[in-house]
Every structure is written in C-alpha cells, then in structure tokens.
Backbone as numpy.savetxt, mean C-alpha at the origin, in Angstrom:
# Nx Ny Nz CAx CAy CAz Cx Cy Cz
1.81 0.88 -30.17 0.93 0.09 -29.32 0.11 -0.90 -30.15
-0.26 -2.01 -29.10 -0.82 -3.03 -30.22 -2.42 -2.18 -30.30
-2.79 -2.72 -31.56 -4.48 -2.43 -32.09 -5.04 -3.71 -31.51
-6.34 -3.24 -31.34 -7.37 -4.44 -31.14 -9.17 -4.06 -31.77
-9.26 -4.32 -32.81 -10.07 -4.05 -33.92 -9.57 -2.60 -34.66
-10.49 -1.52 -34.17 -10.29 -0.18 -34.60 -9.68 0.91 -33.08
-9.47 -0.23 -32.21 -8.94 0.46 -30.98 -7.89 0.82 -30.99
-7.28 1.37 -30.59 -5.58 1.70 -29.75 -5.58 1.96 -28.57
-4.22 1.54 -27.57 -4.22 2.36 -26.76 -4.13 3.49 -26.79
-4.74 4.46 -26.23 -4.46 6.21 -25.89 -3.54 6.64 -24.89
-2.50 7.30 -24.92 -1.86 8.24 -23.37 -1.97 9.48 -23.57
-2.77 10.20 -22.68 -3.17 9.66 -21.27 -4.89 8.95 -21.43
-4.97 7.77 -20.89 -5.87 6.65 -20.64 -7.43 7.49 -20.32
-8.38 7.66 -20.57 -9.69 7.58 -20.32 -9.89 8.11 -18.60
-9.95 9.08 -18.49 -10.52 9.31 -17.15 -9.07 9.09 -15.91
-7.97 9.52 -16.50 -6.93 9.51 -15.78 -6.92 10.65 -14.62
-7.13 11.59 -15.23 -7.18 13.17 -13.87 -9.17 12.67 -13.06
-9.70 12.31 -13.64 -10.65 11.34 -12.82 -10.70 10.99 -11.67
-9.77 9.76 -12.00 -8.99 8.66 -11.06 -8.58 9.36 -9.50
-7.40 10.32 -10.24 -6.85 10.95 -8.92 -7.57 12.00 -7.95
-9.01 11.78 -8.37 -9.88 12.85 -7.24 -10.18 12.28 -6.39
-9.84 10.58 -6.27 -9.89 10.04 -4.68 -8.95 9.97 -4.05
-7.28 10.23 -4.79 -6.29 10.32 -3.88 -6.67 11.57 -3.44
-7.04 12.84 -4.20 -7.08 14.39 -3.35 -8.24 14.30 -2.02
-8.95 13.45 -2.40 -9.94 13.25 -1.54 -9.33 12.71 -0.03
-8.94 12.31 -0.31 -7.78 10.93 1.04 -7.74 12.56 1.85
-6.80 12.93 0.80 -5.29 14.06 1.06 -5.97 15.15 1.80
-7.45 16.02 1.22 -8.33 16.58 1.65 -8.87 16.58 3.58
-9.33 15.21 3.27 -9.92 14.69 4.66 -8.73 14.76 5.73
-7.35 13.91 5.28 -5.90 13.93 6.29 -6.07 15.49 6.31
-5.71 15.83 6.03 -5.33 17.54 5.90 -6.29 18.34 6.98
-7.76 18.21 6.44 -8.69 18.90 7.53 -8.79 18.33 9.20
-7.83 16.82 9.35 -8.39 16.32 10.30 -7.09 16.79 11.25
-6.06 16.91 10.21 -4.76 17.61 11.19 -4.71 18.51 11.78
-4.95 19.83 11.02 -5.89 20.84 11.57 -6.60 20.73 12.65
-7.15 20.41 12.79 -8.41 19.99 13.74 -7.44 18.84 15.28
-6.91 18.68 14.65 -6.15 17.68 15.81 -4.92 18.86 16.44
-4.37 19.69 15.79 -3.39 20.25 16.67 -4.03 20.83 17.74
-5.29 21.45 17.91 -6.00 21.64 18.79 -6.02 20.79 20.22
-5.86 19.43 20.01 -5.63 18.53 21.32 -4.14 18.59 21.39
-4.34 17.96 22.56 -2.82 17.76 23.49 -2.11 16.90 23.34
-3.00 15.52 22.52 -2.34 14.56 21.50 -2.57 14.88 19.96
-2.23 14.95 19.50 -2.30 15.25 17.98 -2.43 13.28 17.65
-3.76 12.70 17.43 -3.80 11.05 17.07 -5.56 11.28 16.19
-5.72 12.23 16.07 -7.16 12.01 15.64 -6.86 11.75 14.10
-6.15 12.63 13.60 -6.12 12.82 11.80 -5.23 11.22 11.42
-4.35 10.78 12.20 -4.16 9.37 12.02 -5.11 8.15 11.99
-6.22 8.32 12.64 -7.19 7.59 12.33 -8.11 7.98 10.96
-8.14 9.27 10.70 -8.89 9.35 9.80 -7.89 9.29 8.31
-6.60 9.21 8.50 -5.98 7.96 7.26 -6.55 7.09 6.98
-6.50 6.38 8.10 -6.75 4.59 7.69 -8.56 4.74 7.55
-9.32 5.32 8.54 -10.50 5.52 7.79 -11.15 5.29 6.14
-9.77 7.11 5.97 -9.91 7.22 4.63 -9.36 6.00 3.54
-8.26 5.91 3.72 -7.69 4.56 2.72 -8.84 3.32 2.80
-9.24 2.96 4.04 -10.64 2.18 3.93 -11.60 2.35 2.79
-12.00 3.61 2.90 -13.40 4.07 2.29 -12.93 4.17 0.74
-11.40 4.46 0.27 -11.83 4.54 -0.94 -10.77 2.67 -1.28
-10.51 2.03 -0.63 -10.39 0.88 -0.91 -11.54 -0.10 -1.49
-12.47 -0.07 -0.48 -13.78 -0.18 -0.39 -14.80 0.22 -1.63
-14.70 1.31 -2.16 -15.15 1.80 -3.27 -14.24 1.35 -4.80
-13.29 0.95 -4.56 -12.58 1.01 -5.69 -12.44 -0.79 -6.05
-12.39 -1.77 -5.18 -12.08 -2.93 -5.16 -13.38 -3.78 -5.64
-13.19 -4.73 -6.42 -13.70 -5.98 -6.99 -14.83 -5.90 -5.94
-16.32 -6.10 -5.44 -16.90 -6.47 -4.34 -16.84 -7.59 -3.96
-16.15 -8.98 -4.59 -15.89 -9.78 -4.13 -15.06 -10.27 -3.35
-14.10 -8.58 -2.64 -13.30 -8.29 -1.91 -13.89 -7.43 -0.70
-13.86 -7.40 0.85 -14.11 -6.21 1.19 -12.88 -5.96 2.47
-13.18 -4.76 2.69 -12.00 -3.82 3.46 -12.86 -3.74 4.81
-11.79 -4.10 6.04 -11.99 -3.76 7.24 -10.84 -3.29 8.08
-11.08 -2.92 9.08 -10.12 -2.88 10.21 -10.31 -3.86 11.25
-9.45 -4.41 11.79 -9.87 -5.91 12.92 -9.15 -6.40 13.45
-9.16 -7.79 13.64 -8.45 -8.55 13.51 -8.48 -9.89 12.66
-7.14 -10.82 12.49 -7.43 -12.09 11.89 -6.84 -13.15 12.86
-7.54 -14.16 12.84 -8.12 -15.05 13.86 -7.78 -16.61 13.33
-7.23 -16.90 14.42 -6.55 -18.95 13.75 -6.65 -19.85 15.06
-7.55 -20.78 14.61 -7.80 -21.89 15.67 -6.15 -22.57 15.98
-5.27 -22.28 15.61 -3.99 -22.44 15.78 -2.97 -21.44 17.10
-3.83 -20.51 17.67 -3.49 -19.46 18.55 -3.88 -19.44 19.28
-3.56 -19.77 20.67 -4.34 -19.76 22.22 -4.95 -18.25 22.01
-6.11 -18.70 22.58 -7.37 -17.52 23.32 -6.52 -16.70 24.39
-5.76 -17.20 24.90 -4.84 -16.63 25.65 -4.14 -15.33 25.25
-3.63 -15.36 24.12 -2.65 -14.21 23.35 -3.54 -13.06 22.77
-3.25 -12.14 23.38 -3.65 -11.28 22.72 -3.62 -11.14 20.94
-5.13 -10.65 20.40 -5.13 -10.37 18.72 -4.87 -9.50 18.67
-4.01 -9.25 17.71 -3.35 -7.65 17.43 -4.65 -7.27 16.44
-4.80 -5.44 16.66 -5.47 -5.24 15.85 -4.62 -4.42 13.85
-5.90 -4.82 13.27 -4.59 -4.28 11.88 -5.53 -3.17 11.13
-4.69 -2.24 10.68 -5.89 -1.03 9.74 -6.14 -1.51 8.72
-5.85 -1.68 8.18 -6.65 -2.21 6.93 -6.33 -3.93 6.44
-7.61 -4.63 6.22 -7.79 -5.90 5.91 -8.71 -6.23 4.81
-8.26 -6.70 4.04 -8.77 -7.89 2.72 -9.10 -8.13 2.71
-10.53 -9.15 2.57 -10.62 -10.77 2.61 -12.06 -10.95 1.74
-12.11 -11.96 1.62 -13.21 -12.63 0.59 -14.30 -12.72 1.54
-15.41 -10.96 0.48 -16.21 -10.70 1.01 -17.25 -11.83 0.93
-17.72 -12.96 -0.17 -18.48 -13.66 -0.40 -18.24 -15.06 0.53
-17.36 -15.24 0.85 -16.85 -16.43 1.21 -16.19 -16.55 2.81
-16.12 -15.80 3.63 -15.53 -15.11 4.65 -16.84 -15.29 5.67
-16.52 -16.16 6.74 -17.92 -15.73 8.00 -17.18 -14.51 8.62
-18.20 -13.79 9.50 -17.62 -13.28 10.42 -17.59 -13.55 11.82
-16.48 -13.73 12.56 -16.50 -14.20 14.21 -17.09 -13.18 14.86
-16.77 -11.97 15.26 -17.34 -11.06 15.92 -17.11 -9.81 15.50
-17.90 -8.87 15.83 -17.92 -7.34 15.16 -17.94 -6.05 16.67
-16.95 -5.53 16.42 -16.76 -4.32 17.29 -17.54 -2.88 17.10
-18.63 -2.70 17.62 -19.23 -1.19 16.95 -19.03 -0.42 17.71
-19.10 0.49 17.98 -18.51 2.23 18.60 -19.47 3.11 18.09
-20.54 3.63 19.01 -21.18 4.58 18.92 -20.70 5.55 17.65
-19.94 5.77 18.03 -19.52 7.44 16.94 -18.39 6.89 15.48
-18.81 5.45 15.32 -17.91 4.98 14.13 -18.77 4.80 13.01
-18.26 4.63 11.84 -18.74 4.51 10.47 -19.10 2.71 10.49
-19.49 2.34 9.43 -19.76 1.01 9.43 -18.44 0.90 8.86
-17.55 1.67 7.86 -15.58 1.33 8.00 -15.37 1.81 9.26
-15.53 1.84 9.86 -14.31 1.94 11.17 -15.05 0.69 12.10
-15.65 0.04 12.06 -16.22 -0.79 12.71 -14.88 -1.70 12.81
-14.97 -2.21 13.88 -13.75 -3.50 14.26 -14.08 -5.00 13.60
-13.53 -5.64 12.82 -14.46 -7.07 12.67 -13.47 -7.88 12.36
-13.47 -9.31 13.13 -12.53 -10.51 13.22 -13.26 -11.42 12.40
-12.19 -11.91 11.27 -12.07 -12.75 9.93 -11.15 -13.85 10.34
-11.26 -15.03 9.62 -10.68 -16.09 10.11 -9.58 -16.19 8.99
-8.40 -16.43 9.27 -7.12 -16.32 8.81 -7.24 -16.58 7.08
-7.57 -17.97 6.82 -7.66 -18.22 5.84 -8.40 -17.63 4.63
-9.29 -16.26 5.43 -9.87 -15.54 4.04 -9.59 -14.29 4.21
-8.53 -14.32 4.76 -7.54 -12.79 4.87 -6.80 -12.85 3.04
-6.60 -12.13 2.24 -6.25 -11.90 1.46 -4.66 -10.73 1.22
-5.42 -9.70 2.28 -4.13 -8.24 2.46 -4.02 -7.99 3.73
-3.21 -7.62 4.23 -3.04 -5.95 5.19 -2.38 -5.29 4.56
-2.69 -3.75 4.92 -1.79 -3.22 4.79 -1.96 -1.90 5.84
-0.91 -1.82 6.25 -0.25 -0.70 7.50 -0.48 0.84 7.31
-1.09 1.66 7.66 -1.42 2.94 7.27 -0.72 4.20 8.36
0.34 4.76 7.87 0.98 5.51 8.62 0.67 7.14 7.68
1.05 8.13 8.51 1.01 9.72 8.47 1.82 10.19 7.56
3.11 9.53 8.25 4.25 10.24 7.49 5.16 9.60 6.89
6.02 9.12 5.84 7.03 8.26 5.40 8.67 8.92 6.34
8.90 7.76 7.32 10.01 8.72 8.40 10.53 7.04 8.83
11.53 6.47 9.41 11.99 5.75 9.26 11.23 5.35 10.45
10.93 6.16 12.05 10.11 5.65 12.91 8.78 4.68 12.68
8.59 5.30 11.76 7.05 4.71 11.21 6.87 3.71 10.12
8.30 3.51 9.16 8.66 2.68 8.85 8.64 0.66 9.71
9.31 1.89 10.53 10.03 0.36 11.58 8.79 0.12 12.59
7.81 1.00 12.89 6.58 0.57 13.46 5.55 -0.59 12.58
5.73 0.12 11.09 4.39 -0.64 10.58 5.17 -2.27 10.18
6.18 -2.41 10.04 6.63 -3.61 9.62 6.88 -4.55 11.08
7.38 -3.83 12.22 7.23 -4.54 13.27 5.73 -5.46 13.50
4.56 -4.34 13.43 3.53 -4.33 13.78 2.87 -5.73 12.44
3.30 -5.35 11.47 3.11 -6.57 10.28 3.38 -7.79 11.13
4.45 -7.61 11.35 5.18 -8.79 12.20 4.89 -9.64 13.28
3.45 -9.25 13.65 2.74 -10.18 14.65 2.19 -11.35 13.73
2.16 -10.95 12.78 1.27 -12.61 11.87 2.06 -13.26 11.42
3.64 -13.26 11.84 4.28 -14.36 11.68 3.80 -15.54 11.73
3.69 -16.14 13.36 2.71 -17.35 13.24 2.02 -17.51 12.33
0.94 -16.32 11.80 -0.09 -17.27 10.92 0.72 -16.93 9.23
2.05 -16.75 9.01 2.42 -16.98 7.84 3.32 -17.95 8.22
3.71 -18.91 9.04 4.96 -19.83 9.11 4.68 -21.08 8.25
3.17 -21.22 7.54 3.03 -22.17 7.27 1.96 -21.59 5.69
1.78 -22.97 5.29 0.70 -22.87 4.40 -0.35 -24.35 4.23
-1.48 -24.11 4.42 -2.55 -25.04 4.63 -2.39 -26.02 3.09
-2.51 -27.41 3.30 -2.71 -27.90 2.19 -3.91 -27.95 1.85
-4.46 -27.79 0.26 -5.71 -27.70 -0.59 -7.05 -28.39 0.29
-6.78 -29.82 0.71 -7.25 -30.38 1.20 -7.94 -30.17 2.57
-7.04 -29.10 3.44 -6.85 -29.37 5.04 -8.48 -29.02 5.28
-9.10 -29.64 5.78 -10.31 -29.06 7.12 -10.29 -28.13 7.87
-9.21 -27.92 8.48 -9.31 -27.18 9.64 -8.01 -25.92 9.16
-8.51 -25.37 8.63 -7.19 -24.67 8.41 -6.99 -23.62 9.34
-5.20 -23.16 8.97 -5.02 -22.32 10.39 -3.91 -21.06 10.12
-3.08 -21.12 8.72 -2.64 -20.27 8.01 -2.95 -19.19 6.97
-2.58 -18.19 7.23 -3.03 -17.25 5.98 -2.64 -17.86 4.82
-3.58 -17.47 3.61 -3.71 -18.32 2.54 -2.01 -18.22 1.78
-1.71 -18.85 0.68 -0.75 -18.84 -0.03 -0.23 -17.52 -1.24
-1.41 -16.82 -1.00 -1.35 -15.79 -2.11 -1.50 -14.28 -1.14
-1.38 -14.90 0.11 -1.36 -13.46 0.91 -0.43 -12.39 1.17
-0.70 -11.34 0.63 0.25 -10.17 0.95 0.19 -9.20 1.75
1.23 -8.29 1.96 0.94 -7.22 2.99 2.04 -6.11 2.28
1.44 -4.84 3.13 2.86 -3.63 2.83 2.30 -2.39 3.50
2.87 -1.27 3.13 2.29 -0.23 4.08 2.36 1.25 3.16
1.51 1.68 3.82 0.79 3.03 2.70 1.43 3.95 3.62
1.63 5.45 3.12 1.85 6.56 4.25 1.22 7.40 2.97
0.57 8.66 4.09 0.18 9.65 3.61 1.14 10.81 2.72
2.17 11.14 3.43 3.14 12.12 3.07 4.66 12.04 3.50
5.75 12.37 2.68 7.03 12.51 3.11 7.01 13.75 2.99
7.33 14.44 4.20 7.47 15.82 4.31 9.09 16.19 4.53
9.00 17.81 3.98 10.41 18.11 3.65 11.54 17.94 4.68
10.27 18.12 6.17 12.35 17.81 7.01 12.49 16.45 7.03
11.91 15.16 6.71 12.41 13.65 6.60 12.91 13.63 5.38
13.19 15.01 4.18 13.34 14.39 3.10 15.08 13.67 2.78
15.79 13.76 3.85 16.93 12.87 3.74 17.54 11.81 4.71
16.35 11.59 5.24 15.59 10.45 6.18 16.32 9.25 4.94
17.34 8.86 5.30 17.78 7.72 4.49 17.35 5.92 4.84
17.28 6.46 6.09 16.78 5.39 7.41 15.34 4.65 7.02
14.64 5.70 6.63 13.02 5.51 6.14 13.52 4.13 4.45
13.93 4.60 3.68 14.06 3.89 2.93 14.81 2.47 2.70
15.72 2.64 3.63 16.84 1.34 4.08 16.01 0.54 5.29
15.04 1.27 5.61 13.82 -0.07 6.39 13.27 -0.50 5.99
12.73 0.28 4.84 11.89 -0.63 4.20 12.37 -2.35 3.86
13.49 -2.07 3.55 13.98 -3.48 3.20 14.08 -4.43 4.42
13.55 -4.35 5.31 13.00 -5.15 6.64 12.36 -5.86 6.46
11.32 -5.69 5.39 9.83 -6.19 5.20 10.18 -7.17 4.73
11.24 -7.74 4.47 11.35 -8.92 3.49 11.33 -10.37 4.32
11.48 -10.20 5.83 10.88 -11.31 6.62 10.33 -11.62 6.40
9.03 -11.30 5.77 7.20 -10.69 5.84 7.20 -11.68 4.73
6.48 -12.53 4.74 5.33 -13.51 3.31 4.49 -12.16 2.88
5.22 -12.23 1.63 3.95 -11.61 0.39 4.25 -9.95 0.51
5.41 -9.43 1.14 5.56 -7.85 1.34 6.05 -7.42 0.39
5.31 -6.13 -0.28 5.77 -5.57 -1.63 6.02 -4.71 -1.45
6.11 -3.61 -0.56 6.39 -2.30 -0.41 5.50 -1.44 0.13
5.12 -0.40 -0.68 4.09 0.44 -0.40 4.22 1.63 -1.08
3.28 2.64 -0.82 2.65 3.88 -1.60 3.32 5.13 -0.32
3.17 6.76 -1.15 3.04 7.65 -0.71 2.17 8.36 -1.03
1.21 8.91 -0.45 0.47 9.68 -1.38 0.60 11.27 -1.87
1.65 11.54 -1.37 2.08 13.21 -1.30 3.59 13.32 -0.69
4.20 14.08 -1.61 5.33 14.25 -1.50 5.37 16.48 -1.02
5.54 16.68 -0.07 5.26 18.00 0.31 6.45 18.82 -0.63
5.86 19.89 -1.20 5.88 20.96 -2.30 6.18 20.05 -3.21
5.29 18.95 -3.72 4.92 18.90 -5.52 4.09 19.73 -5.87
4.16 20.02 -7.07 2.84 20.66 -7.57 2.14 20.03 -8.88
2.49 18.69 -9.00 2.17 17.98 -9.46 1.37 16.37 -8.67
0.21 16.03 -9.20 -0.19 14.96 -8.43 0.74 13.52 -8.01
2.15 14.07 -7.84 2.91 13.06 -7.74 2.61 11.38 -6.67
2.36 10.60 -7.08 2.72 9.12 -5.87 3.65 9.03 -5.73
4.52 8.45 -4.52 5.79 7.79 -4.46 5.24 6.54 -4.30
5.96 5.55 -5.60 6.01 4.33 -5.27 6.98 3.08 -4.40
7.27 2.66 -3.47 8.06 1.99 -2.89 8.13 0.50 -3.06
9.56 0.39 -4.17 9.47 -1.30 -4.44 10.66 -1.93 -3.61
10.47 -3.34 -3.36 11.36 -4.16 -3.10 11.86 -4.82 -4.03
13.28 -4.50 -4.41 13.88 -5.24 -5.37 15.16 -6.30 -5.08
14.79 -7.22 -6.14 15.67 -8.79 -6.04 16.51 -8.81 -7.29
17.83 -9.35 -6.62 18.59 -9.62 -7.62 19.93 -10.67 -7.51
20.14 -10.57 -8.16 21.21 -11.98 -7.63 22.76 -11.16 -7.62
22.65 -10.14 -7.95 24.20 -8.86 -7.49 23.98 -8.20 -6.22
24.78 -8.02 -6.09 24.82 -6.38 -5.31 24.72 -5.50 -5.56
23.72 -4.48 -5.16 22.96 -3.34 -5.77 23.17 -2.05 -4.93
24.69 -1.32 -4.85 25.15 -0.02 -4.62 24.60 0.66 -4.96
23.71 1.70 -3.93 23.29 2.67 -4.63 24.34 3.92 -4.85
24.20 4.29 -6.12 24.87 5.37 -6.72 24.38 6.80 -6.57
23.40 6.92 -6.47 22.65 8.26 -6.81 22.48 8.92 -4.85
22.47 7.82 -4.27 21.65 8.36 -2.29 22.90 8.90 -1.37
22.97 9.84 -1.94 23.91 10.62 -0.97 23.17 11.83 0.09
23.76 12.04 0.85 23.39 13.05 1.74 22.88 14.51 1.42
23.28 14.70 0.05 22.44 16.01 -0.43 21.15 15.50 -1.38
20.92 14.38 -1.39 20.25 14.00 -2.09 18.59 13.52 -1.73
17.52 14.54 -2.09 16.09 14.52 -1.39 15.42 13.37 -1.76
15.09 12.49 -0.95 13.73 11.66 -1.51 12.55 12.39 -2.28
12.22 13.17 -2.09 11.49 14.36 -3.01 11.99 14.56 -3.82
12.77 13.77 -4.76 13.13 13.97 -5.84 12.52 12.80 -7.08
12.85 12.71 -7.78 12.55 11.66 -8.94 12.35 10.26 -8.36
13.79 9.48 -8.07 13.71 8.30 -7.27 14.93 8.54 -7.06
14.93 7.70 -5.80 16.22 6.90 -4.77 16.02 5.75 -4.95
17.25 5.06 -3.92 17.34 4.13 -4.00 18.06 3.78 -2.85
18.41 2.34 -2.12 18.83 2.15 -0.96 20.21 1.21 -1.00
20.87 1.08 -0.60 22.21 0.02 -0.76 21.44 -1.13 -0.30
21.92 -2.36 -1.08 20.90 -3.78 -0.70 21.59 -4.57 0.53
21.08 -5.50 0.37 21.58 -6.30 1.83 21.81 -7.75 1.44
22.89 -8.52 2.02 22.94 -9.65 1.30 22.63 -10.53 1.84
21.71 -11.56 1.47 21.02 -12.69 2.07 21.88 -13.96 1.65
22.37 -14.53 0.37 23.09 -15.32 0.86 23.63 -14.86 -0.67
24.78 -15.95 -0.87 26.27 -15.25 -2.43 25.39 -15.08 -3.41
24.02 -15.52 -4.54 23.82 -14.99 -5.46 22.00 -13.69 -4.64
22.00 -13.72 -4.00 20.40 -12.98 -3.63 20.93 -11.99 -2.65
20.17 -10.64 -3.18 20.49 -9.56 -2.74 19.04 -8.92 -2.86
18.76 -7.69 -1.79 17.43 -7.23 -1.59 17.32 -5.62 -1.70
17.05 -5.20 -2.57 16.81 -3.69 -1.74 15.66 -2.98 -2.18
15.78 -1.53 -2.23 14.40 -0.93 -2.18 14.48 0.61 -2.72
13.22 0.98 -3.52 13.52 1.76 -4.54 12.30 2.94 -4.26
12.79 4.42 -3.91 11.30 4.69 -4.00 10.99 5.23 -5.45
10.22 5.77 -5.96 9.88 6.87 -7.39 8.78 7.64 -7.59
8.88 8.54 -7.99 7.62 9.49 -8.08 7.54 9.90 -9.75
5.90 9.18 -9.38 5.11 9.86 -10.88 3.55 9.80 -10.19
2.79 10.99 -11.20 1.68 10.81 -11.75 0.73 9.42 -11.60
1.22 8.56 -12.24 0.68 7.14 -12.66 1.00 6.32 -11.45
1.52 6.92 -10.81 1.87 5.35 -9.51 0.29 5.18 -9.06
-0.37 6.78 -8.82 -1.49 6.08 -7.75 -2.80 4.86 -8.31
-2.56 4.99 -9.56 -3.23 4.43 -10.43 -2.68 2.88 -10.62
-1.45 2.72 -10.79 -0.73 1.83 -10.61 -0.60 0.74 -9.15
-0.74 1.79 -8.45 -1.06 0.80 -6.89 -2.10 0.21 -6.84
-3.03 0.76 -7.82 -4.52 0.72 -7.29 -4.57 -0.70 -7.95
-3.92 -1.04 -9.30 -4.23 -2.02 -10.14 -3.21 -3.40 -9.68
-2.34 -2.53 -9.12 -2.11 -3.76 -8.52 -2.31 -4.40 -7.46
-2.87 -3.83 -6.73 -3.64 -4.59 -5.92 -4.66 -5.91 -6.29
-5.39 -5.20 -7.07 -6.57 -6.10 -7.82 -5.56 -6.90 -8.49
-4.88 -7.06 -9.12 -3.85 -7.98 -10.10 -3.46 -9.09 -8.70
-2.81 -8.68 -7.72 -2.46 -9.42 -6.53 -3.44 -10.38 -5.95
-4.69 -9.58 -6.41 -5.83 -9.95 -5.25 -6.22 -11.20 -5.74
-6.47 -11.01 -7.61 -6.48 -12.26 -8.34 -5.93 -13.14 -8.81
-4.41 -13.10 -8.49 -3.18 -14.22 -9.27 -2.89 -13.82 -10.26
-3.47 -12.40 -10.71 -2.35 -12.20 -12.22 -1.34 -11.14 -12.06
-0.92 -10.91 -11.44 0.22 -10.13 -11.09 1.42 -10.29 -11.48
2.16 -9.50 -12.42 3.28 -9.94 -12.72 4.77 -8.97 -12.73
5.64 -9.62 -11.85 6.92 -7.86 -11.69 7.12 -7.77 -12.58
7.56 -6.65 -12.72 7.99 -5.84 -14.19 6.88 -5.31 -14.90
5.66 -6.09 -14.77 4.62 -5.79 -15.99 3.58 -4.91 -15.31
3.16 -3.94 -15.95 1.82 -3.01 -15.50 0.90 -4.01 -15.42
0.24 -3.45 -14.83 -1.25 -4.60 -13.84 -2.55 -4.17 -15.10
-2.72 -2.95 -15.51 -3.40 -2.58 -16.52 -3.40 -0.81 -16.99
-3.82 -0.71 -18.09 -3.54 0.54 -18.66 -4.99 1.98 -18.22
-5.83 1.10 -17.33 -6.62 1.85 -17.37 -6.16 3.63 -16.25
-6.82 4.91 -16.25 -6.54 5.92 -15.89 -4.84 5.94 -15.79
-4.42 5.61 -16.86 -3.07 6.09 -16.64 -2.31 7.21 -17.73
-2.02 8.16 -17.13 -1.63 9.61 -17.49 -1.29 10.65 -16.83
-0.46 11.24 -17.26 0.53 12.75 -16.82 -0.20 13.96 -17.07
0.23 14.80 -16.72 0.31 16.03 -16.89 0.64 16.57 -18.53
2.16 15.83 -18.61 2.50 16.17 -20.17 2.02 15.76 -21.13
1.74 14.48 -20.85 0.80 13.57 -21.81 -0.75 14.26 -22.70
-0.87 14.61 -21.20 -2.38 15.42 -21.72 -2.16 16.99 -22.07
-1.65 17.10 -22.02 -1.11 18.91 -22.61 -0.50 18.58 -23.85
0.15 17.47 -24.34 0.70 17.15 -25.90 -0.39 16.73 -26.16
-1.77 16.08 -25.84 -2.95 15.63 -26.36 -3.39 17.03 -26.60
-3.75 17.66 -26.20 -4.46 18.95 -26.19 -3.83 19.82 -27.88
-2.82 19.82 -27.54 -1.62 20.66 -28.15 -2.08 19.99 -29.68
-1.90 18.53 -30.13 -2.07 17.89 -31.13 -3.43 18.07 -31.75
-4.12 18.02 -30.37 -5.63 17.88 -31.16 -6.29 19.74 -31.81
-5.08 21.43 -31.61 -5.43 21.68 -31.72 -4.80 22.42 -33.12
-3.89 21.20 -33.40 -3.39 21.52 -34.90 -4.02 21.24 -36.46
C-alpha cells in the first residue's frame, strides 16, 4: 500500500465493526417491527419502518449538505393535473433546495414527514423494499419509472426555468433481506437488469442475507460490456446466498451488452455507503473504491489480532 508520511493503509480500516452497528441497527428495528406486524391482518407496518429506518441512518451518515426525505419531486414541466408519485427515499441539496410543501402526520417523525422538492435539486432516490424477490424487484423499478418525464431531458447550465432532474442524478433500490425460500429466485436478479431504462441506475444493496453468520451485504451491480456475458456459475442448484451470482446479459445493440451481478461481503455495507457520497459529489469512479475508510472482515481482524499477539 502506498505510504503517506509515516502513515499506511491498515486492513481492517479504523472503526470498521463500528460502522456496521447501523446496518444491525436498520436490521434490529425491521425485525422488531415484523414481529409486531404479524399481529395485523395486513402485515405493511415493518415495511414502513425500512424506509423510515434507511432514512434515519442516511440522514446521519451523509455530507449535511445533503438531506434525506420521503415525498415527492415536482417540475413546472408536469400538469397539476397528474398525479405526484410519492418516493421513499430522496436526496437533494439540503442548502440550496426550497421547499414547496410539507406533509405532517400526527404520529410521524420529522423523517417520515412527506416533503415536495423541486426536480432540479433532487440528487437520489432510492426504492426501499423488504425482501430481494423478483416481485419487488419489478415493483421498485416500475415505480422508479414514473420520473421518466423528469429524466427525458437535461436542463442547460444556463436555463431559468428549469424542469429536469439534474445531470448527475441517480437512483437504485435497497432491500432489507433475501430470504432462504427466494434463494433461487433467478427472476429477482435478471430484473434487476430492467433498471437500465432508468438515468443514473446503479443497482442496489441487501442488507441481510438469511442464515449468514457473518455481517454479510449483498451488493447488486449493473454491468457493461461490449461481449456477451453468459453466466456460467447460475444454475438451478445454485443459492444467491452464496458468494456471488450472476445473470445472463441482454443485448442492446452488436458491441453493448448489460447485466447484473450480485456479491456478498463484509465491506459492501461500507462500500455502499461511500459510494453514495462519491456519486453525490462527481467523484465516483467504476471499478475504483469510493474510499478506504471502515473497511474490514472478520478475517482481517482476527489475523490483526493473531499478529499483534506474536
């Protein structure tokens, strides 16, 4: 690793098992609220308190020159007429951002509050589902799919009146857990590659893969290439709860091909987290880690241990 004075990098990174006490935290809250929801006759309460949760520690974890809502986003380009879809989680430039109107609810948090942002200082969505299952797949990318209109275009530097989400805007979708009977839910992963209609869609996170016993993330990428990309390894005995899959791609035209990859480690949740912020600011780059901070394993830190007690 490179030096920088008397520094080095370290693995595992400074406050890595840290880090992941706000994914257990997420995981904690989903968990107690499910519970608590089989009790009704709809089981929809612990789904709200996902996106709640992903709020609250978005919110805590992000630049403050960013903030997190649930709402809608709003374009003088859209008859008053059409219904605004509402979205769980939203982006936008907390400093720079008016707000049009604010939805409060007696029994809501100031995150769960409803609040409409005007297109152009939308920055993210992203889609917050329960379970990684191909239903919910094809819900959250549909549901992405109302801001077509406001991605068909892009405002020039100049414009006054602008009416498109900005040029650096992204979206993707988080799920709480892939549980063991979707785990050969092949469908879930071969949708993902849907998203690629979508301006700025990168994939998304899992936060629990049911019986790890390790703090595993599943990470979900969209990958480009100018071949065709057979997957080898995704056969029918083969668990998404495993290491990684992968999806057979789809061909868009003779050299561009699309598909989608999930993987599980340790470091993803840490890794999502940074890239976000990398996205949020223009330095984002594929292939390259977003930054080294809380990033570490299990093994990593048990060979730290092990070394330091020779």
């Amino acid at each position: 690793m490179k030096k920088v004075g008397d520094l080095k990098f370290e693995m595992p990174a400074q406050g890595w098992s840290q880090f992941l006490a706000a994914r257990k935290e997420m995981l904690y809250s989903f968990d107690k609220a499910r519970t608590f929801s089989k009790k009704h006759i709809v089981e929809t309460s612990h789904g709200k308190v996902a996106e709640a949760e992903f709020r609250k520690w978005l919110s805590s974890f992000l630049p403050k020159k960013y903030a997190v809502t649930s709402g809608y986003i709003i374009s003088p380009g859209v008859s008053d007429l059409e219904k605004a879809p509402h979205f769980d989680v939203i982006i936008y430039e907390h400093l720079d951002s008016p707000i049009l109107w604010i939805e409060d609810s007696p029994d809501s948090s100031k995150l769960g509050r409803s609040i409409a942002i005007p297109a152009e200082y939308v920055k993210a969505v992203i889609e917050v589902k329960s379970s990684f299952e191909k239903s919910t797949v094809k819900s959250g990318i549909e549901h992405l799919g109302e801001l077509k209109k406001l991605m068909s275009g892009i405002d020039s530097i100049d414009e006054r009146y602008k009416m498109y989400l900005p040029h650096d805007f992204f979206c993707g979708l988080a799920f709480y857990e892939l549980r063991k009977k979707n785990e050969f839910d092949k469908g879930a992963i071969n949708s993902m590659i849907d998203g690629i209609d979508l301006r700025g869609f990168f994939g998304g996170i899992i936060l629990r893969g049911e019986g790890h016993t390790k703090a595993d993330t599943g990470k979900i990428s969209i990958l480009r290439s100018e071949t065709e990309m057979k997957s080898s390894v995704m056969k029918p005995n083969r668990s998404m709860l495993t290491g990684w899959v992968d999806a057979d791609s789809i061909k868009i035209k003779e050299d561009l091909h699309f598909g989608a990859m999930l993987m599980w480690s340790e470091p993803n949740f840490s890794g999502y987290a940074f890239d976000l912020v990398a996205l949020l600011n223009g330095t984002f780059e594929v292939g390259r880690m977003s930054s080294f901070h809380a990033l570490g394993t299990t093994e990593w830190a048990e060979a730290k241990r092990n070394e330091a007690k020779k």
